[in-house]
PDBQT receptor file of N, H, CA, C and O in Angstrom, charges set to zero:
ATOM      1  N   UNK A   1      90.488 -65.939-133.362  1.00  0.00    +0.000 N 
ATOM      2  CA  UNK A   1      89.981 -66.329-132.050  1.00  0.00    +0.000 C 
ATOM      3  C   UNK A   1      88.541 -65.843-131.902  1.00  0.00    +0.000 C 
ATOM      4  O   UNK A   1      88.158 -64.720-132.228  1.00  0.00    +0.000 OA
ATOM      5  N   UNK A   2      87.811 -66.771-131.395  1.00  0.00    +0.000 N 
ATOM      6  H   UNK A   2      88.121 -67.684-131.130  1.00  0.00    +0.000 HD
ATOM      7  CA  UNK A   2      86.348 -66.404-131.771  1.00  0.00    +0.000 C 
ATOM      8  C   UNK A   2      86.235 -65.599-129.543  1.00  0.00    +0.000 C 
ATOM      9  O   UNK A   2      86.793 -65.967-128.509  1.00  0.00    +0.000 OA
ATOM     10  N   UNK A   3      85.365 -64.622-129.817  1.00  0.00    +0.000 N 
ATOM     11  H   UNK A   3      84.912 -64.323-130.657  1.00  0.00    +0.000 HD
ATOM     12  CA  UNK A   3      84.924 -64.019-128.149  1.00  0.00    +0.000 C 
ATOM     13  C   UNK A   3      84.387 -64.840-128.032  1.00  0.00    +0.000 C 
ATOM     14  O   UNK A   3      83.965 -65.599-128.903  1.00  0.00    +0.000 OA
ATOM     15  N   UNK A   4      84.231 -64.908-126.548  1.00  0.00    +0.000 N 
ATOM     16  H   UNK A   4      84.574 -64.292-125.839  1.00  0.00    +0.000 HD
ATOM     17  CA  UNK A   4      83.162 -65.123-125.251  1.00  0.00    +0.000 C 
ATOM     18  C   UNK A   4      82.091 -64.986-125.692  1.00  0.00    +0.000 C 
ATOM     19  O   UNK A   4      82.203 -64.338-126.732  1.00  0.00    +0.000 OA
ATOM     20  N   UNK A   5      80.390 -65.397-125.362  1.00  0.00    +0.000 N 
ATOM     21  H   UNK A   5      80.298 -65.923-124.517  1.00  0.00    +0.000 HD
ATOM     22  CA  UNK A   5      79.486 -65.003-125.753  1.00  0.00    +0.000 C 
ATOM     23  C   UNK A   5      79.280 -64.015-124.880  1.00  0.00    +0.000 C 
ATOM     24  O   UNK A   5      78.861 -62.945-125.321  1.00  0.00    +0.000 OA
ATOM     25  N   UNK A   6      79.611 -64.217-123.030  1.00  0.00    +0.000 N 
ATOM     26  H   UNK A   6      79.952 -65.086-122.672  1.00  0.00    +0.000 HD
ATOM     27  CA  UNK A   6      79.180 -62.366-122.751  1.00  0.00    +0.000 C 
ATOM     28  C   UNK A   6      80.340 -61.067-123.135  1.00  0.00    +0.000 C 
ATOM     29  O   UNK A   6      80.278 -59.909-122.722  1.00  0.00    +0.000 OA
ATOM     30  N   UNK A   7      80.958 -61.419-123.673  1.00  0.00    +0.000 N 
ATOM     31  H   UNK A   7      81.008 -62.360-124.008  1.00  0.00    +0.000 HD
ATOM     32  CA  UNK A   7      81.801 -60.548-124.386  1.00  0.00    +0.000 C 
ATOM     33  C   UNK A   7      81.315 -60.116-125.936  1.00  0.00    +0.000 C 
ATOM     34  O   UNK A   7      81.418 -59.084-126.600  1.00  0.00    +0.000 OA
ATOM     35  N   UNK A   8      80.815 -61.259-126.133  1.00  0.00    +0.000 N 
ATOM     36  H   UNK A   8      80.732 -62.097-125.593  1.00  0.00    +0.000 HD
ATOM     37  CA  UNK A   8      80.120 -60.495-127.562  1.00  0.00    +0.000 C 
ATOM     38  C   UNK A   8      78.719 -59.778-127.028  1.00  0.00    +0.000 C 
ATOM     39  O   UNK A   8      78.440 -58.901-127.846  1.00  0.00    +0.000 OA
ATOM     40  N   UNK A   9      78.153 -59.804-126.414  1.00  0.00    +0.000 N 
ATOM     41  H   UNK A   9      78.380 -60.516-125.750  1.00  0.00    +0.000 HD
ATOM     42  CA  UNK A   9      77.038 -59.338-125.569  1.00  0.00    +0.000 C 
ATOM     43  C   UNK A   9      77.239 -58.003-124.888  1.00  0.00    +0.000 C 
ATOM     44  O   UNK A   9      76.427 -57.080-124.828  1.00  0.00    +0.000 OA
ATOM     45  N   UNK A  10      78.456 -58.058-124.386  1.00  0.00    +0.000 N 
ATOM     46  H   UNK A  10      79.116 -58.807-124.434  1.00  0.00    +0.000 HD
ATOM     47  CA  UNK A  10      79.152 -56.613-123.796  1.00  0.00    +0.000 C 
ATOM     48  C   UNK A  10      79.440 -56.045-125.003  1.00  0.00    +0.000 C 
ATOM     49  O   UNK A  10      79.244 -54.845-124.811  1.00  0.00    +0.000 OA
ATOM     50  N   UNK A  11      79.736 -56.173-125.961  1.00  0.00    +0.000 N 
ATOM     51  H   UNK A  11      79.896 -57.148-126.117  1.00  0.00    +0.000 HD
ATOM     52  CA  UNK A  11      80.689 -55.135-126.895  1.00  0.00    +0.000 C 
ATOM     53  C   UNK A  11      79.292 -54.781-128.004  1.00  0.00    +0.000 C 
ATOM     54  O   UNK A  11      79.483 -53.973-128.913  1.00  0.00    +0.000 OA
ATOM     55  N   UNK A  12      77.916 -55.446-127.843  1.00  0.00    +0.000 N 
ATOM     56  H   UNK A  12      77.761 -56.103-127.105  1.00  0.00    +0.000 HD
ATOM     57  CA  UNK A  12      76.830 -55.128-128.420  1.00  0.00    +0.000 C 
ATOM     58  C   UNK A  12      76.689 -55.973-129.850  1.00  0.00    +0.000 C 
ATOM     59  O   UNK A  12      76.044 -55.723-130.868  1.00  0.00    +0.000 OA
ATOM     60  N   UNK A  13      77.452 -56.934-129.540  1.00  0.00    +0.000 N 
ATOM     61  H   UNK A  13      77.976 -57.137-128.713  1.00  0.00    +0.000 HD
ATOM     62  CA  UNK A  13      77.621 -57.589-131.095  1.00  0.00    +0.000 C 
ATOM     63  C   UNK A  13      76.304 -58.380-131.390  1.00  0.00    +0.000 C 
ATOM     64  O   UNK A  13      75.668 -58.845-130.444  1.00  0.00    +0.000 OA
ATOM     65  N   UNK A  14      75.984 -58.502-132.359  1.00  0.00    +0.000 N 
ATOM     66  H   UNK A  14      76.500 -58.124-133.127  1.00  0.00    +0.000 HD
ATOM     67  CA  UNK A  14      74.533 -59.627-133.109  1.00  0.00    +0.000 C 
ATOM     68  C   UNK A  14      74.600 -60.811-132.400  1.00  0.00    +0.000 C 
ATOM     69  O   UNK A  14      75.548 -61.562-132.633  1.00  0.00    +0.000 OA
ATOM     70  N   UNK A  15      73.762 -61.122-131.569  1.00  0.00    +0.000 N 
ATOM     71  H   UNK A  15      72.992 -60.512-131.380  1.00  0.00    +0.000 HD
ATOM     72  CA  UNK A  15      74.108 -63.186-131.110  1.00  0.00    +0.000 C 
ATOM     73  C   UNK A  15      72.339 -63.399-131.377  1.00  0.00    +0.000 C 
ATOM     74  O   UNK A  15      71.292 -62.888-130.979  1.00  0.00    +0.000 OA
ATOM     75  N   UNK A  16      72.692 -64.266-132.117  1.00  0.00    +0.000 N 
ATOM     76  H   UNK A  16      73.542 -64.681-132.441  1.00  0.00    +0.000 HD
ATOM     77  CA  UNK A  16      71.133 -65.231-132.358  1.00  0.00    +0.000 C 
ATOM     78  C   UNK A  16      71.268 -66.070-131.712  1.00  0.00    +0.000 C 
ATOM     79  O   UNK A  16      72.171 -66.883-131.515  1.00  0.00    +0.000 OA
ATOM     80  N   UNK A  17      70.349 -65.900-131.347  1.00  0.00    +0.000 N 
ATOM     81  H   UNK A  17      69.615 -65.240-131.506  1.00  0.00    +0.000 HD
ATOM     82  CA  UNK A  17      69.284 -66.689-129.768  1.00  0.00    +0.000 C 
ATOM     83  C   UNK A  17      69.618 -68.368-130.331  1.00  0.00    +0.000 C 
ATOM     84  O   UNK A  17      69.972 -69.275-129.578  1.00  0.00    +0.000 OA
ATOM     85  N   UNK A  18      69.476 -68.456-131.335  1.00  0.00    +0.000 N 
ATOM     86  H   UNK A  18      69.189 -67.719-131.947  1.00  0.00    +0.000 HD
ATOM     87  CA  UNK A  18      69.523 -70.407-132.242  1.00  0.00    +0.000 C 
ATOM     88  C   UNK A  18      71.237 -70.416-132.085  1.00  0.00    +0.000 C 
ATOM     89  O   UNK A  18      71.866 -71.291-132.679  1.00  0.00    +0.000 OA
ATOM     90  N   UNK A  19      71.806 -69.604-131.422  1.00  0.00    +0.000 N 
ATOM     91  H   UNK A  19      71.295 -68.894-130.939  1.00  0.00    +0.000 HD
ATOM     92  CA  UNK A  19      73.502 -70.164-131.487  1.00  0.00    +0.000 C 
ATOM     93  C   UNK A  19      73.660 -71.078-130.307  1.00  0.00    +0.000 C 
ATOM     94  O   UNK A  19      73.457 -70.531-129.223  1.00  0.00    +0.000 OA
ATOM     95  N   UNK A  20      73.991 -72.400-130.279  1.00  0.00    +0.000 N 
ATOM     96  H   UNK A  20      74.157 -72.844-131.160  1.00  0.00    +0.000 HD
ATOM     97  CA  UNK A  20      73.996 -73.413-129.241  1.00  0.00    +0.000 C 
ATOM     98  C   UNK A  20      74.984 -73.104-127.980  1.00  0.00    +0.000 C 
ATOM     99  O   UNK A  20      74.845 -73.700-126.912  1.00  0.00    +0.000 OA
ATOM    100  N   UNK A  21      76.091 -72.027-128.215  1.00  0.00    +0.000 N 
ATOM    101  H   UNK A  21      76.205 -71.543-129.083  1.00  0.00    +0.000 HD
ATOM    102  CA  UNK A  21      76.357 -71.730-127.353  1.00  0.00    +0.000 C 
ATOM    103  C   UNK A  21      76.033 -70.972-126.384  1.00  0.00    +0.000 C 
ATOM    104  O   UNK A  21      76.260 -71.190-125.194  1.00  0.00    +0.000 OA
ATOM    105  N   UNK A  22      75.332 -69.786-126.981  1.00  0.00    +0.000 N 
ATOM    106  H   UNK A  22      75.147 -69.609-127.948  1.00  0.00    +0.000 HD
ATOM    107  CA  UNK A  22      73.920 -68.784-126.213  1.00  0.00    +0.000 C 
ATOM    108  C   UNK A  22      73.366 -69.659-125.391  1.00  0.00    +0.000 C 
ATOM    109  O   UNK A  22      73.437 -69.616-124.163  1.00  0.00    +0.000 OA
ATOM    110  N   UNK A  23      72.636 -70.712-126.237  1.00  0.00    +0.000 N 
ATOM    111  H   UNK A  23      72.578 -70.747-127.235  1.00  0.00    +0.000 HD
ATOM    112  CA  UNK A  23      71.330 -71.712-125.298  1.00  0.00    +0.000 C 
ATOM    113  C   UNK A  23      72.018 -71.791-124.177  1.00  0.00    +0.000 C 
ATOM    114  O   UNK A  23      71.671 -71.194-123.158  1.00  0.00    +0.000 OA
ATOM    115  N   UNK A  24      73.147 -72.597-124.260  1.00  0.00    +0.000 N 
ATOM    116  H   UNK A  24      73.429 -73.082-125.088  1.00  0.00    +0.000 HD
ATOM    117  CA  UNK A  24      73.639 -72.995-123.249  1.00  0.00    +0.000 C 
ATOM    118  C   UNK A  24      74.172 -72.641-121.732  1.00  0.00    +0.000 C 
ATOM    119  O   UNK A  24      74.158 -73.332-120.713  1.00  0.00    +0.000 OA
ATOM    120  N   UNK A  25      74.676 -71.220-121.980  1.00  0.00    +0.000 N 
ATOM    121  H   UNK A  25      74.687 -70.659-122.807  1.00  0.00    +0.000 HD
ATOM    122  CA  UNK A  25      75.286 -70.813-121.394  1.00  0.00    +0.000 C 
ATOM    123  C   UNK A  25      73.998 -69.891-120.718  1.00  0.00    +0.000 C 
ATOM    124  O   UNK A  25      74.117 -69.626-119.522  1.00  0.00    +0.000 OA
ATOM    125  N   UNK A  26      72.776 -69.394-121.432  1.00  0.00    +0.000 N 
ATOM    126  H   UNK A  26      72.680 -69.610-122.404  1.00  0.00    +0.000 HD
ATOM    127  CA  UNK A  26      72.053 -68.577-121.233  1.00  0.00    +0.000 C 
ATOM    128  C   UNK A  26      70.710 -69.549-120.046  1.00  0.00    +0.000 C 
ATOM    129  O   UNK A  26      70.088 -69.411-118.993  1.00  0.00    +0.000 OA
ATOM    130  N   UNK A  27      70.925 -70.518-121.196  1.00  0.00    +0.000 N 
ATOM    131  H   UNK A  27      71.431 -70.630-122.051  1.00  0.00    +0.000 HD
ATOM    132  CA  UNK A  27      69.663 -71.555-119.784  1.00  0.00    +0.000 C 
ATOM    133  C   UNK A  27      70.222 -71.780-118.649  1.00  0.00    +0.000 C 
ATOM    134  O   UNK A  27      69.669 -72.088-117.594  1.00  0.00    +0.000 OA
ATOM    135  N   UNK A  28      71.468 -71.607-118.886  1.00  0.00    +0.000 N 
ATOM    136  H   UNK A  28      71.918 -71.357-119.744  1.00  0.00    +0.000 HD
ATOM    137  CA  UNK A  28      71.877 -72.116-117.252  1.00  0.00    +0.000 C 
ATOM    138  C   UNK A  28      71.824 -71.056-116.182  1.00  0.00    +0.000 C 
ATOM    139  O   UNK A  28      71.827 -71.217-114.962  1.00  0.00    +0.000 OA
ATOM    140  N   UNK A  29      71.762 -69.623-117.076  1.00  0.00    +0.000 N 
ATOM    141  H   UNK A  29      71.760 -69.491-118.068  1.00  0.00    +0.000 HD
ATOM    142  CA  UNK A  29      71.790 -68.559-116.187  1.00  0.00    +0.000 C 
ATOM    143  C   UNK A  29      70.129 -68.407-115.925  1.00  0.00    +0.000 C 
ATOM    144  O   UNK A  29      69.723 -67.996-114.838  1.00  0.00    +0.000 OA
ATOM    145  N   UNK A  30      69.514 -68.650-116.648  1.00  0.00    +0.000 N 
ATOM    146  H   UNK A  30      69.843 -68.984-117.531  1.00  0.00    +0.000 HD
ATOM    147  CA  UNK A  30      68.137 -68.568-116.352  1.00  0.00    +0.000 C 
ATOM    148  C   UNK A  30      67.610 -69.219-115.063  1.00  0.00    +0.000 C 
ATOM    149  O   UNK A  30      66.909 -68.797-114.143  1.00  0.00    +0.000 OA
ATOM    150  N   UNK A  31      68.269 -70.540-115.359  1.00  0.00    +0.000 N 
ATOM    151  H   UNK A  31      68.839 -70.883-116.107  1.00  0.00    +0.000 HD
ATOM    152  CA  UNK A  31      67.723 -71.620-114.477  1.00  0.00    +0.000 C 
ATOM    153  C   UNK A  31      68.268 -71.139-112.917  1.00  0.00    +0.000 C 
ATOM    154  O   UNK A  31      67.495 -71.425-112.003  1.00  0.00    +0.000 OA
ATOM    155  N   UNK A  32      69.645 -70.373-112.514  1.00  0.00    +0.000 N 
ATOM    156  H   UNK A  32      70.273 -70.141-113.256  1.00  0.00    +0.000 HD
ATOM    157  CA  UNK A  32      70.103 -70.041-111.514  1.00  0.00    +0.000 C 
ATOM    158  C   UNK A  32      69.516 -68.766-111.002  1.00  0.00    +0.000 C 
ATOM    159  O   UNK A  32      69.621 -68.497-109.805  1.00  0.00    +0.000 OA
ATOM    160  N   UNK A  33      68.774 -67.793-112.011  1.00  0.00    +0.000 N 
ATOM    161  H   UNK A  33      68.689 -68.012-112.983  1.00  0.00    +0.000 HD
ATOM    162  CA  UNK A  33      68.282 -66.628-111.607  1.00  0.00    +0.000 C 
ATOM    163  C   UNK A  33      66.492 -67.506-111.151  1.00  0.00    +0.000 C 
ATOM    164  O   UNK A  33      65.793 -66.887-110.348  1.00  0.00    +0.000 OA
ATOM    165  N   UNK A  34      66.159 -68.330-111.496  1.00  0.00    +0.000 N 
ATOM    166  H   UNK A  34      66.727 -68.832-112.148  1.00  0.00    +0.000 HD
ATOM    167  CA  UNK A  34      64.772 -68.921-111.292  1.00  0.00    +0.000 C 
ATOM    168  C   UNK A  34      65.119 -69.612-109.949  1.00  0.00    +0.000 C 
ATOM    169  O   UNK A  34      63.986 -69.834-109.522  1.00  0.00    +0.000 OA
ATOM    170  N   UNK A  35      65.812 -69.998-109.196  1.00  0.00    +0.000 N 
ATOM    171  H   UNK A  35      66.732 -69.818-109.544  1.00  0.00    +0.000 HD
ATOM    172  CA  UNK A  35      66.402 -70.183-108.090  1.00  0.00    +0.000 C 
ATOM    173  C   UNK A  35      66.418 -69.530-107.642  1.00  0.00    +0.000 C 
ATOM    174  O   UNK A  35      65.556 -69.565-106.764  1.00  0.00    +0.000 OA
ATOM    175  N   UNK A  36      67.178 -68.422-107.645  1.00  0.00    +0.000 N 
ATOM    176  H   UNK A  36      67.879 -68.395-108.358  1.00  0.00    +0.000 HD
ATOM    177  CA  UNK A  36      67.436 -67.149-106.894  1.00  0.00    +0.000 C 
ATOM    178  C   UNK A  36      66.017 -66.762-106.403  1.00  0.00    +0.000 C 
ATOM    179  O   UNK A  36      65.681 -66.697-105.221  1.00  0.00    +0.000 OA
ATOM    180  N   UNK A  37      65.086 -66.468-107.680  1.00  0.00    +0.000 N 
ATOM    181  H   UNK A  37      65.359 -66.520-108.640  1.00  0.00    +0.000 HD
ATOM    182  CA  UNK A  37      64.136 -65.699-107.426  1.00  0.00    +0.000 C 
ATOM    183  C   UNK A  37      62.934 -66.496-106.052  1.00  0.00    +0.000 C 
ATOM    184  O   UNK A  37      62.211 -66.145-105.120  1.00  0.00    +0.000 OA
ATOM    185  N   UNK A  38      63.388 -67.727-106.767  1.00  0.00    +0.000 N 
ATOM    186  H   UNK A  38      63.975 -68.013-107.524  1.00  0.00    +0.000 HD
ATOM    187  CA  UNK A  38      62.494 -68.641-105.666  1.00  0.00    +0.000 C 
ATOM    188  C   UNK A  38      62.811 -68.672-104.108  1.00  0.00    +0.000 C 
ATOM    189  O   UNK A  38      61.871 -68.565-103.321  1.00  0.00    +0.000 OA
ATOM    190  N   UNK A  39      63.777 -68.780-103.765  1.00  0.00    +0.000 N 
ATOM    191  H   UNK A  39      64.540 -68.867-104.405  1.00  0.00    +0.000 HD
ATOM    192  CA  UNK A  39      64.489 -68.478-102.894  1.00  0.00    +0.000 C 
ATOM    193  C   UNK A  39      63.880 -66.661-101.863  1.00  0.00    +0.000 C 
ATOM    194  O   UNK A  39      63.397 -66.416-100.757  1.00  0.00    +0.000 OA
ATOM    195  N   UNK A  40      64.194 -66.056-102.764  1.00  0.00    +0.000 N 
ATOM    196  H   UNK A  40      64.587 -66.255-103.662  1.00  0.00    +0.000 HD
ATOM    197  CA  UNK A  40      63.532 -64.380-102.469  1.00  0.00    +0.000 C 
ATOM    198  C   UNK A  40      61.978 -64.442-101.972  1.00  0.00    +0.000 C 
ATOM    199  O   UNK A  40      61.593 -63.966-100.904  1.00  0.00    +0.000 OA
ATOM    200  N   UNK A  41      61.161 -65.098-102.909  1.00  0.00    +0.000 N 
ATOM    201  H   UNK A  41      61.473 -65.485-103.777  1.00  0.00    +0.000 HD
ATOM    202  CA  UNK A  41      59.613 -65.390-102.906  1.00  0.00    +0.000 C 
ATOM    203  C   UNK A  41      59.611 -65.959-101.569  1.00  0.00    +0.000 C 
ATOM    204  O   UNK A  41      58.668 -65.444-100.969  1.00  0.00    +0.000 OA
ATOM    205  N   UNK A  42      60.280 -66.852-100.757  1.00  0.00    +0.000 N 
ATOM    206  H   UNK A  42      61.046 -67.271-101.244  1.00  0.00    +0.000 HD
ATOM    207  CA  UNK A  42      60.120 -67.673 -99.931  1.00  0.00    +0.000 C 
ATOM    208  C   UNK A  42      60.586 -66.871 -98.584  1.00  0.00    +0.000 C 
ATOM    209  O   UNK A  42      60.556 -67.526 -97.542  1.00  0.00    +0.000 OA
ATOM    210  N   UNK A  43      60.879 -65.937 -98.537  1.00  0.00    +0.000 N 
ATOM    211  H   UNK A  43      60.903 -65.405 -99.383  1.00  0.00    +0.000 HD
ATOM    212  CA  UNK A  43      61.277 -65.303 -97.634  1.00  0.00    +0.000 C 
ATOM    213  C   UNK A  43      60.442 -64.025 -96.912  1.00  0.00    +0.000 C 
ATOM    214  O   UNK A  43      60.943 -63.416 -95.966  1.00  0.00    +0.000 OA
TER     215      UNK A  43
């Protein structure tokens, strides 16, 4: 059974940035913290 990527992330394991599931899961958190932040700025 392969982990979670923030489970491999929590337990300190190797994740290369070129793993398509990283991208994925990681741009989307980007894109919601770039929201967030915009949101904050505007206030």
């Amino acid at each position: 059974m392969t982990k979670a990527i923030w489970n491999r992330l929590a337990d300190g394991d190797a994740v290369s940035m070129m793993e398509e599931t990283y991208q994925d899961i990681v741009l989307a958190e980007f894109n919601r913290c770039r929201d967030l932040q915009f949101q904050i700025n505007q206030t």
